[in-house]
LUMGU-218022 format. One record per residue: residue number from 1; x, y, z of N, C-alpha, C in turn; chain. Coordinates in nm, 2 decimals, decimal comma, always signed. Layout:
REM LUMGU-218022
REC   resi   n.east   n.north     n.up   ca.east   ca.north    ca.up   c.east   c.north     c.up   chain
REC    NUM        X         Y        Z         X          Y        Z        X         Y        Z       A
...
//
This chain:
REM LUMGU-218022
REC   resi   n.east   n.north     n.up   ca.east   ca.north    ca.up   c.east   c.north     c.up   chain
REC      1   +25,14     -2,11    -3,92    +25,10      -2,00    -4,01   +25,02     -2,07    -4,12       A
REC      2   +24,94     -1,97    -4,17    +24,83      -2,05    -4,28   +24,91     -2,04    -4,43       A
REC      3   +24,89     -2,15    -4,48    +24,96      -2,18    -4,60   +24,96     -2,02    -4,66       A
REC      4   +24,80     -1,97    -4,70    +24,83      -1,87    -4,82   +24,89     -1,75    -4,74       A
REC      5   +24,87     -1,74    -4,62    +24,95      -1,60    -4,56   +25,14     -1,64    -4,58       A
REC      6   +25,17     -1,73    -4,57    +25,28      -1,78    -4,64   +25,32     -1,76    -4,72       A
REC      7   +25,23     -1,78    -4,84    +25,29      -1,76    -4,97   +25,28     -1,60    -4,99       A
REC      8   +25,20     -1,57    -4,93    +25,20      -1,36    -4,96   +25,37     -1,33    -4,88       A
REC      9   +25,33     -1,37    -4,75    +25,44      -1,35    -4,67   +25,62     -1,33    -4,76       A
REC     10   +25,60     -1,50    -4,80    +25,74      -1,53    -4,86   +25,74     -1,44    -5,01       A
REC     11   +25,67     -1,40    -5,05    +25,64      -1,36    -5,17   +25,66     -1,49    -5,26       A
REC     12   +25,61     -1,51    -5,28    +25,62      -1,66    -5,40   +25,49     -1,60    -5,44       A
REC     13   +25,40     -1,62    -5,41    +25,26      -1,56    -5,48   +25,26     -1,42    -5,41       A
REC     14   +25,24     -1,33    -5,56    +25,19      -1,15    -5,43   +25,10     -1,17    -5,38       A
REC     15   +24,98     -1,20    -5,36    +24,88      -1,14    -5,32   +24,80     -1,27    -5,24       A
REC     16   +24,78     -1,27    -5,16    +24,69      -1,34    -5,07   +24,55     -1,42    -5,09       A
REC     17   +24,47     -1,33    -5,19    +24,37      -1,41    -5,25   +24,38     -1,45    -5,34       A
REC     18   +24,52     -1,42    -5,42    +24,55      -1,53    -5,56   +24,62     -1,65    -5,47       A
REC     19   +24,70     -1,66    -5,37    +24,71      -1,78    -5,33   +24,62     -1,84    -5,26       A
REC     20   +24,54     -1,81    -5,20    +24,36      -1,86    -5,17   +24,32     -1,94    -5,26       A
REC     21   +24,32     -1,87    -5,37    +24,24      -1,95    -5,51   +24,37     -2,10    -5,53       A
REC     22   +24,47     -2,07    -5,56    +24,54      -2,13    -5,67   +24,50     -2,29    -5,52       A
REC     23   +24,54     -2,27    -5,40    +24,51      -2,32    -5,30   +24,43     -2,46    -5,33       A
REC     24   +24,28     -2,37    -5,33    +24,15      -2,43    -5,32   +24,10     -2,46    -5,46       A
REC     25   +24,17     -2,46    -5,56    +24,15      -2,52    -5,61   +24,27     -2,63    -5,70       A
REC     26   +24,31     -2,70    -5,58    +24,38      -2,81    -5,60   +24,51     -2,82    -5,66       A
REC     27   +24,57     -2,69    -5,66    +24,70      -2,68    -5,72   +24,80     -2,70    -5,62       A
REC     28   +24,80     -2,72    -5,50    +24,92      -2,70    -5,41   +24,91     -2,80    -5,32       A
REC     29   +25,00     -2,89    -5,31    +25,02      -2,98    -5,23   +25,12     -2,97    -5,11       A
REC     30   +25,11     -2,99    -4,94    +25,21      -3,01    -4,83   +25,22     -3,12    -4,76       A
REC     31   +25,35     -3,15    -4,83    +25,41      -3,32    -4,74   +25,34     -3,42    -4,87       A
REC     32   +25,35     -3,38    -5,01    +25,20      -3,49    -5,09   +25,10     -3,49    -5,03       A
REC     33   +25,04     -3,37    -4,94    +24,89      -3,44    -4,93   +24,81     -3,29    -5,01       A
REC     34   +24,71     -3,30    -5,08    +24,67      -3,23    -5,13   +24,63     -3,07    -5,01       A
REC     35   +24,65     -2,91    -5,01    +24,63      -2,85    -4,91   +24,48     -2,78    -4,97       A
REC     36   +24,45     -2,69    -4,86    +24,39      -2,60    -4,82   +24,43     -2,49    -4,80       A
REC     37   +24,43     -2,32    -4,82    +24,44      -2,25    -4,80   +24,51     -2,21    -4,63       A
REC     38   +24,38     -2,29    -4,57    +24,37      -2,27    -4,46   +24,48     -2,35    -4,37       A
REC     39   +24,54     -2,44    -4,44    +24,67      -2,56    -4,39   +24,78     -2,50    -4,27       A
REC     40   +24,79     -2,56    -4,18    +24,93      -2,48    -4,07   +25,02     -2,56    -4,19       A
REC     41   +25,07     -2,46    -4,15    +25,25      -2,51    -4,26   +25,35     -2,48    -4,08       A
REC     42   +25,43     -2,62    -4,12    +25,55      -2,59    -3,97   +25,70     -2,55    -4,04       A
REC     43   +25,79     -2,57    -4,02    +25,91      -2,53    -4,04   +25,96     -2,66    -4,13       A
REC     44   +26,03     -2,68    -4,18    +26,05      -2,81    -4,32   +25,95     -2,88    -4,38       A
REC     45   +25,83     -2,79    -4,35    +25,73      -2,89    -4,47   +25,77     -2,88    -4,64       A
REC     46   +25,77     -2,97    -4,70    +25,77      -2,92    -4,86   +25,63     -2,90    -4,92       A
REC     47   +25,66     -2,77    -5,00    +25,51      -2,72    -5,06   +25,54     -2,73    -5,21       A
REC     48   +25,44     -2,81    -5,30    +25,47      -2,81    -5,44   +25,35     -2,73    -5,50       A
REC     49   +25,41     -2,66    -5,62    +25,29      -2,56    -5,63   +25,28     -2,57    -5,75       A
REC     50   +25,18     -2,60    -5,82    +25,11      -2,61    -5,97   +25,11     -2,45    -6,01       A
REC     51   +25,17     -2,39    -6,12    +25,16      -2,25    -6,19   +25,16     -2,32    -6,35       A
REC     52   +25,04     -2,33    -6,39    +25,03      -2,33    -6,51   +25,13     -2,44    -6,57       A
REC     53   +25,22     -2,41    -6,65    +25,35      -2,57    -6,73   +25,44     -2,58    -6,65       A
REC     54   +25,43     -2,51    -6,48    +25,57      -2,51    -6,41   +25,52     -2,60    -6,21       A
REC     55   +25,60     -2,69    -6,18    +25,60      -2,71    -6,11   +25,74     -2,70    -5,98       A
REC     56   +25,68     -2,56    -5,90    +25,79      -2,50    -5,80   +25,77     -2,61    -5,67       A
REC     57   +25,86     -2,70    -5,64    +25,90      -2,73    -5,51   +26,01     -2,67    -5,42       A
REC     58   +25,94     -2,59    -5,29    +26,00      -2,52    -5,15   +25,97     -2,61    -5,06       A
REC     59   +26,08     -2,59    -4,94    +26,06      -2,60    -4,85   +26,07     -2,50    -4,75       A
REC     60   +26,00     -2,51    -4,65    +25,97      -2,39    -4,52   +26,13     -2,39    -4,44       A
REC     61   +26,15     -2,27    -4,45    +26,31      -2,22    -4,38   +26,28     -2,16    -4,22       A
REC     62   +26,19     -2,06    -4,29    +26,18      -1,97    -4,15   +26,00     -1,91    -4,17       A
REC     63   +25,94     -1,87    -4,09    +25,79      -1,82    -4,03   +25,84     -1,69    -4,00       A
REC     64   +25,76     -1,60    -4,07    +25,75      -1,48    -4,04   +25,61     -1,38    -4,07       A
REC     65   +25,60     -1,30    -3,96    +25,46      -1,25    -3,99   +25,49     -1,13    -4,11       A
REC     66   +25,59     -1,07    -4,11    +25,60      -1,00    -4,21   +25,76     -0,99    -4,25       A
REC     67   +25,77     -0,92    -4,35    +25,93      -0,95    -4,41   +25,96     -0,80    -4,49       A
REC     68   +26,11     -0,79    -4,48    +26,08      -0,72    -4,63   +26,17     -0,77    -4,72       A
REC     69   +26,12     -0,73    -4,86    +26,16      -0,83    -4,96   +26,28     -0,84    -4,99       A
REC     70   +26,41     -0,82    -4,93    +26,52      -0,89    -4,93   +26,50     -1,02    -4,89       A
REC     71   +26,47     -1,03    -4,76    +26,45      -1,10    -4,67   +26,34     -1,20    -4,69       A
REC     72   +26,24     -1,22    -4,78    +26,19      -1,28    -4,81   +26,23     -1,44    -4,83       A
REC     73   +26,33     -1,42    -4,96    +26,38      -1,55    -5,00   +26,45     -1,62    -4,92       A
REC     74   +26,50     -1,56    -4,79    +26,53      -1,68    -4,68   +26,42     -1,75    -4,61       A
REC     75   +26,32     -1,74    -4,64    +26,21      -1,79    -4,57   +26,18     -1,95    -4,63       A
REC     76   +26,24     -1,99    -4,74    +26,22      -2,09    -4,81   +26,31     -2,14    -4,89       A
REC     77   +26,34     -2,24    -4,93    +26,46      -2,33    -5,03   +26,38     -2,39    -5,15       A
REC     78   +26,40     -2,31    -5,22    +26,38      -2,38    -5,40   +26,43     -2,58    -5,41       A
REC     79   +26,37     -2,64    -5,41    +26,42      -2,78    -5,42   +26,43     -2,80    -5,56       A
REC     80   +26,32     -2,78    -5,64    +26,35      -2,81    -5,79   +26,18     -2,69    -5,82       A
REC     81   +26,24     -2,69    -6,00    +26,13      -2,60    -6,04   +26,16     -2,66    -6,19       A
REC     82   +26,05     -2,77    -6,20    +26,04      -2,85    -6,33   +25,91     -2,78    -6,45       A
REC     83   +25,97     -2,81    -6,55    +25,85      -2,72    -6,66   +25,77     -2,88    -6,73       A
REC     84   +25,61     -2,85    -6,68    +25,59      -2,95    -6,75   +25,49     -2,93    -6,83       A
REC     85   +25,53     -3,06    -6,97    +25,48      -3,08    -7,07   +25,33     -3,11    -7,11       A
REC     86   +25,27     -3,02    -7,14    +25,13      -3,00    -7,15   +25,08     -3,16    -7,29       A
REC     87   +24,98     -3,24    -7,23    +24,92      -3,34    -7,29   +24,85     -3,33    -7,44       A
REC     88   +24,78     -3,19    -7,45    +24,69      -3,15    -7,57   +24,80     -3,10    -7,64       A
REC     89   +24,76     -3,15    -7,77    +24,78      -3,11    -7,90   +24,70     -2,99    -7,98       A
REC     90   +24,80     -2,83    -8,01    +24,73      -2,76    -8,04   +24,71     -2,76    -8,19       A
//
């Protein structure tokens, strides 16, 4: 399954072309290697995802073409979700 239908899928990002963007432009890494939107994701890959001062690492549980949102959050395992410390001084 392609990374950002994934992230729509699992709900972690709502929307499909917000996870497109966040994607392609360098915020989301699978297995450490920098992805693509377009990336197969298999079943235990870890995905780390850049959101602004927060860095969410999951791992792939289950594939699903669609869900409903109960059922969502079994699709993945929270490994850690670190807040990080912004460099600039305001």
């Amino acid at each position: 399954m392609r990374l950002d239908k994934y992230l729509k899928v699992s709900r972690i990002i709502k929307r499909r072309p917000v996870a497109k963007e966040v994607a392609d432009k360098g915020r989301i890494k699978v297995n450490g290697i920098l992805a693509k939107s377009s990336t197969d994701l298999k079943i235990n890959d870890q995905i780390d995802i850049r959101f602004g001062n927060k860095l969410l690492t999951v791992r792939v549980l289950e594939m699903k073409d669609s869900t409903k949102k109960e059922d969502a959050t079994r699709m993945y395992e929270i490994v850690s979700e670190v807040r990080i410390e912004s460099d600039e001084q305001a």
